[in-house]
C-alpha positions as CSV (number, residue, x, y, z in Angstrom):
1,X,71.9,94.5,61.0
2,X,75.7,93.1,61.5
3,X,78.3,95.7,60.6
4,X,81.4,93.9,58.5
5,X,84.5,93.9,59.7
6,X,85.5,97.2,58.0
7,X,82.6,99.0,59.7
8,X,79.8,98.9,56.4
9,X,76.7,98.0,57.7
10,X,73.8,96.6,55.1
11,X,70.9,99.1,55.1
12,X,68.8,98.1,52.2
13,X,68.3,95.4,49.4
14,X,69.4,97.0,45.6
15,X,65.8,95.8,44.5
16,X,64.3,98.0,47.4
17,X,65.3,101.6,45.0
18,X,64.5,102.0,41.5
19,X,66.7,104.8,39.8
20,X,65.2,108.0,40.6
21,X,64.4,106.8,44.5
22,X,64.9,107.3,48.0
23,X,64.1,106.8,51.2
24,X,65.1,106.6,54.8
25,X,67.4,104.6,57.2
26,X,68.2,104.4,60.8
27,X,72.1,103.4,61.1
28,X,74.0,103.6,64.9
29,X,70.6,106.0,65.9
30,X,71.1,108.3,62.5
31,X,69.1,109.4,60.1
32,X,70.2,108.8,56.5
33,X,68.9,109.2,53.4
34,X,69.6,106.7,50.8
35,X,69.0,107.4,47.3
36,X,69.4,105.7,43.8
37,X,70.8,108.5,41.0
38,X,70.9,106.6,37.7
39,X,72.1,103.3,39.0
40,X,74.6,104.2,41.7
41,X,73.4,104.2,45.3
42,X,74.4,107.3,47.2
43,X,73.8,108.2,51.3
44,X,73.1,111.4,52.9
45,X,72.9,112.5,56.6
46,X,68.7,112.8,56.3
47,X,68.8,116.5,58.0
48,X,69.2,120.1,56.1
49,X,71.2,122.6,58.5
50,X,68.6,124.9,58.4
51,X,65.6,123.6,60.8
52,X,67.0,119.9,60.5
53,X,64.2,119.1,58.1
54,X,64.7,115.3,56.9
55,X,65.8,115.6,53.3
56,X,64.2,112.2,52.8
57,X,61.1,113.8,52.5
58,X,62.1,116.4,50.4
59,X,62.3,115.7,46.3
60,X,64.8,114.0,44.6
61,X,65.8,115.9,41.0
62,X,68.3,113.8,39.4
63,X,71.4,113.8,41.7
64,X,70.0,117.0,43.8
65,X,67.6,116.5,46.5
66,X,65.6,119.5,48.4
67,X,64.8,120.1,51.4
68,X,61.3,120.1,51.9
69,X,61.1,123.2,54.1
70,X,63.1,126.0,52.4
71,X,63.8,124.4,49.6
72,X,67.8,123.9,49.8
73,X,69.2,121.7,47.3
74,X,71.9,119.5,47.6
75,X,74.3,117.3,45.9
76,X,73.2,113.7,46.5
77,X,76.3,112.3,45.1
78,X,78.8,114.4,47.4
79,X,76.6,116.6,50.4
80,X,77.6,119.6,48.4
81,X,75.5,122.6,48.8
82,X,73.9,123.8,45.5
83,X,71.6,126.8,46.6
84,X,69.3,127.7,49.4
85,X,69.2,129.5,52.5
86,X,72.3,127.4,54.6
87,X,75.7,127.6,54.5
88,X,76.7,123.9,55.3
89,X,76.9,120.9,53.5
90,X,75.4,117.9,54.0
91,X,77.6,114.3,55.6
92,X,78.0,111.9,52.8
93,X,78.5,108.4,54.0
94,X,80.5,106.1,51.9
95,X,78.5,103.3,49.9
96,X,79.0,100.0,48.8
97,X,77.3,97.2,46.5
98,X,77.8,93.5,47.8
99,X,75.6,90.3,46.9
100,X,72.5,92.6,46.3
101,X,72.4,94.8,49.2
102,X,72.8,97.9,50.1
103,X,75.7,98.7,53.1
104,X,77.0,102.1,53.8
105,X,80.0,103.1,56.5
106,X,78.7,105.2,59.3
């Protein structure tokens, strides 16, 4: 995939997530999890700081996802911490709509 001039890089098609969805995306050798919350597409580095387990295949509870592992919760929208056993939030990337697709700004 072709990053645009101002760096977004398409990573999925809006028709890939229905609201409520997620799932996982390689962008410049990353992991990121990109999820649908009501509508509005929203992307996460796809690692919890405690024992880098992939969020993406954790659970996805409105706009919080969990870690799978320990069972951290985040803020999908923002990378916030909710509760759990870290300290750190999560990288948010930025996140655009264009023509149907899905980029997002590493």
């Amino acid at each position: 995939m072709t990053a645009a001039a101002d760096g977004f890089v398409p990573v999925a098609k809006v028709s890939d997530l229905a609201p409520g969805e997620m799932k996982f995306v390689a962008v410049e050798r990353e992991r990121v999890v990109l999820a649908n919350v009501d509508g509005a597409f929203y992307a996460l580095k796809d690692m919890c700081g405690h024992r880098n387990a992939p969020l993406s295949r954790g659970r996805l509870d409105g706009c919080a996802i969990e870690c799978p592992l320990h069972f951290a919760r985040f803020d999908m929208r923002t990378g916030k911490l909710i509760d759990g056993p870290v300290s750190a939030d999560v990288r948010c990337y930025q996140v655009r709509i264009e023509n149907g697709s899905v980029l997002l700004k590493p």
